[in-house]
N, C-alpha and C positions, 0 to 999 in steps of 0.2 A: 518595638525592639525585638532582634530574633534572639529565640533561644540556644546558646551555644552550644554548637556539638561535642560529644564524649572525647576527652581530652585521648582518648586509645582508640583508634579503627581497627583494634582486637577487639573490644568491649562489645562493639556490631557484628563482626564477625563471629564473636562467640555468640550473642545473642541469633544471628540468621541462620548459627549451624543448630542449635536446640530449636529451635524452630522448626526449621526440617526435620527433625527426627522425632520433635517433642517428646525429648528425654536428653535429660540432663548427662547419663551419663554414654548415652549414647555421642552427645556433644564431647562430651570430655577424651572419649577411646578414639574420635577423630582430631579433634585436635591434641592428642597427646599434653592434658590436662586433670587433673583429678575432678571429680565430678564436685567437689568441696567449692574448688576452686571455679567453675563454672559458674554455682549458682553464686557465688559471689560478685561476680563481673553481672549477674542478671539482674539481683536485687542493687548495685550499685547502679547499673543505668536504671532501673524503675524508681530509684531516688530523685535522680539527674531530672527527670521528666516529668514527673509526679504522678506517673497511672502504673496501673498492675498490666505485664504484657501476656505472662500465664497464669491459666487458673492451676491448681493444684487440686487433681480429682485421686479417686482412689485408684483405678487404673490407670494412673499417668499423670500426662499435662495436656490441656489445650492452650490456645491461644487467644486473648480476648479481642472482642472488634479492634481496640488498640495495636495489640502485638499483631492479628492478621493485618493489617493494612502496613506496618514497621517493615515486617517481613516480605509484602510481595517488593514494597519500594528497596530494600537493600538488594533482594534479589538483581533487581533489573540495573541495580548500582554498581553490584560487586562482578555481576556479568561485563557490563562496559568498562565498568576499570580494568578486567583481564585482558578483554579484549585490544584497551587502549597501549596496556603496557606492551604488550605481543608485538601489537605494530606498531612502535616506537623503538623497539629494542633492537640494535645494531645485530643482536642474535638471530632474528627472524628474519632468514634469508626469503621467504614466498614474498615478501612484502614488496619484493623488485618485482614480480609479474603484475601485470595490473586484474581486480575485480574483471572479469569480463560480463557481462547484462545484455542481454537480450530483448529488444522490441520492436513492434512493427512501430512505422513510423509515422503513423497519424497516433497513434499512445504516446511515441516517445514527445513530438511534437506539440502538441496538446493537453496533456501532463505530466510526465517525467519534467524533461527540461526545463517549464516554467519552475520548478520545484528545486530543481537541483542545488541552485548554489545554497541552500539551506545545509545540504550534507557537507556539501564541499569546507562551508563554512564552520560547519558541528567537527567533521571529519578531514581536516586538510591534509591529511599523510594516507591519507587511503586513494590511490590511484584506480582508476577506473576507466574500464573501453568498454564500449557499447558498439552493436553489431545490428544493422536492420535487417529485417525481414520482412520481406513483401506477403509472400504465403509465410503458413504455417512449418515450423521440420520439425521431423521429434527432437525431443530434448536429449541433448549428447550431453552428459556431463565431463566428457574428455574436453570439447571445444567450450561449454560455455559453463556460469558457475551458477546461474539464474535465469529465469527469461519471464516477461509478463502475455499472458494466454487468457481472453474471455472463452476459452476451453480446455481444460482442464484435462491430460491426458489420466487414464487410470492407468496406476504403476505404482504399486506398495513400496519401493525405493524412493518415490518423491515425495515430499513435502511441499504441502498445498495449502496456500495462504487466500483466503479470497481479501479481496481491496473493496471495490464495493458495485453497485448495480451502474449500466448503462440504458439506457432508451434511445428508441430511435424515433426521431423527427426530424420534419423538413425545415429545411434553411435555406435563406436567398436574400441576396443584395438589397441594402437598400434602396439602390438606382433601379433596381428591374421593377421592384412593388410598385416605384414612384410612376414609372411607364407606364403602368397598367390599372387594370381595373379592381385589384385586388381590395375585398373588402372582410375580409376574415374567415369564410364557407370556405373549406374544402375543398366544396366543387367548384372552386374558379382555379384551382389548380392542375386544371384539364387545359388551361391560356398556354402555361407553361412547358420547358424543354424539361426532358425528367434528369438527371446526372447519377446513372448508375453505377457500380463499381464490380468486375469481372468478378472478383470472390463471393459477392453476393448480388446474385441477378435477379433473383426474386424478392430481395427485399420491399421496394416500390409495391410488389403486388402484397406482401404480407401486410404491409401497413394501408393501405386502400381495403382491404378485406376484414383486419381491425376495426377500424372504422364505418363499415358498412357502406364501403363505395365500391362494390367489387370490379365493374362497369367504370371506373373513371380510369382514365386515359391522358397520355399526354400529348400534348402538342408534337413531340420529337423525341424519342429516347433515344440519348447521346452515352457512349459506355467511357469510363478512364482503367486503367489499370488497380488505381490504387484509392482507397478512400481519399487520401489525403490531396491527389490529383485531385476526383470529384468536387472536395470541398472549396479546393480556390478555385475552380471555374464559376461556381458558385459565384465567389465572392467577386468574381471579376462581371458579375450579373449575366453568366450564359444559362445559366437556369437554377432549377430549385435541386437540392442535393437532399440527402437523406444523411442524418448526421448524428455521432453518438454524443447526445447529453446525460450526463454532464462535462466532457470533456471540450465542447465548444462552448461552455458557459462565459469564461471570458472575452471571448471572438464576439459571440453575443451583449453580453455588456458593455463591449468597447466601443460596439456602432457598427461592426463592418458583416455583419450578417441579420435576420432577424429570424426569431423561432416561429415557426406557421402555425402550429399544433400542441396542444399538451403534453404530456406524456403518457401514453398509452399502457395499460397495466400490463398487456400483453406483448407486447412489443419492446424485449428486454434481455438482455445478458449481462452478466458477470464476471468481471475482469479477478485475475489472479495473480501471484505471485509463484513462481514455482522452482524451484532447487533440489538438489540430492540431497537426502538423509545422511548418505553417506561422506557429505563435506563440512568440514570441522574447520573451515576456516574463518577467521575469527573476522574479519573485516566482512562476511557474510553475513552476520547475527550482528555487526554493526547499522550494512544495510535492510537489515528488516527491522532492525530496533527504528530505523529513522523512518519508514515505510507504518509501521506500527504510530510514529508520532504524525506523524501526516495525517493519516485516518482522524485523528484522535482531533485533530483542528478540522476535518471536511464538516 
């Protein structure tokens, strides 16, 4: 049976604002309450609950492992309830333009959109356009409101979120493996066409030099524009493609690629999130609260 919550969503409120300052009457000067009154609302929810959420020391208050953990979860509570009311409120006219998001389109394709309707579903009043890009541009926060970068520009204006590691390994058809003689060596992926991508032309050779095949070669290197070109030639078995895991890990599960290679310790970058400091908008801090829960299930 769950315990029921404080019949006042003052009662948390006043508890997460003495929190933040840990001082009672520091709580009280913000919410225009007497500090009396304060601790009253505090020791009545540490009734309600049955543990102590501050210690009372001589310089002050702390918070016990109890009240720290009360506190960051209101925190992250009382942020998405502003933010919810903001865009629901017939008052908040930005809510007519949509979130704009920014990705290349083997990211967006591979994980963004299998993800999405989660937000969509957490978030259905939050509109949102997405913008591909091939290459990289710097970040205009006039045109967009976010973009996801495994580069990270430096700019004290941005706020820079990392998501988590990629690796590069080879991938290829099941039908092309079945054709040939492939037996799990490396070096028999010298049989093979190689499927490069313009933006990165040396990759093939950085992953062969990983590995300690500096010397292997392909059969044919074939170039695409875009990784995500690359990746379905691949899959259509014109050759082996170089591919970032874990974002083809599903692709791979589902049967229609197979992983050649482990993942090399060396052979890595780091996807990001990235926005202005300077944008305050609240369906922004929705989408990295939901970006923040994603992580939090990988």
């Amino acid at each position: 049976m769950r315990m029921p919550l404080p019949s006042s969503l003052n009662t948390l409120r006043t508890f997460s604002v003495a929190a933040k300052h840990l001082s009672f009457k520091a709580a009280a000067d913000e919410l225009c309450l007497s500090p009396s009154a304060v601790s009253r609302q505090i020791a009545g929810l540490e009734d309600q609950i049955g543990c102590k959420l501050f210690q009372r020391q001589v310089r002050g208050l702390a918070l016990t492992p109890e009240g720290t953990k009360l506190s960051a979860t209101l925190e992250s509570v009382f942020d998405q309830l502003h933010s919810t009311l903001e865009i629901i409120s017939p008052h908040n006219k930005s809510k007519s333009e949509p979130l704009v998001i920014s990705a290349q389109p083997y990211f967006a394709n591979h994980w963004l959109l299998p993800r999405l309707h989660r937000f969509k579903h957490q978030y259905p009043n939050v509109s949102l356009q997405f913008e591909s890009e091939l290459t990289y541009k710097p970040f205009d926060a006039n045109k967009i409101d976010g973009c996801f970068r495994f580069t990270p520009p430096i700019d004290k204006g941005l706020h820079v979120k990392k998501l988590f590691r990629q690796f590069a390994v080879p991938v290829a058809a099941p039908v092309l493996l079945n054709k040939s003689d492939w037996n799990g060596d490396l070096r028999c992926l010298s049989a093979f066409n190689w499927c490069h991508t313009l933006s990165q032309p040396d990759l093939w050779q950085q992953w062969t030099d990983a590995w300690g095949l500096p010397n292997l070669l392909a059969n044919e290197n074939m170039f695409f524009d875009d990784a995500d070109t690359a990746l379905q030639a691949a899959k259509n078995g014109i050759g082996v493609a170089m591919a970032a895991w874990p974002l083809v890990e599903a692709t791979v599960t589902a049967g229609h690629l197979v992983r050649l290679s482990d993942c090399h310790p060396q052979l890595y970058s780091d996807y990001y999130f990235i926005c202005a400091k300077s944008n305050h908008d609240s369906r922004l801090q929705l989408f990295i609260n939901w970006l923040n829960q994603e992580m939090a299930v990988e």
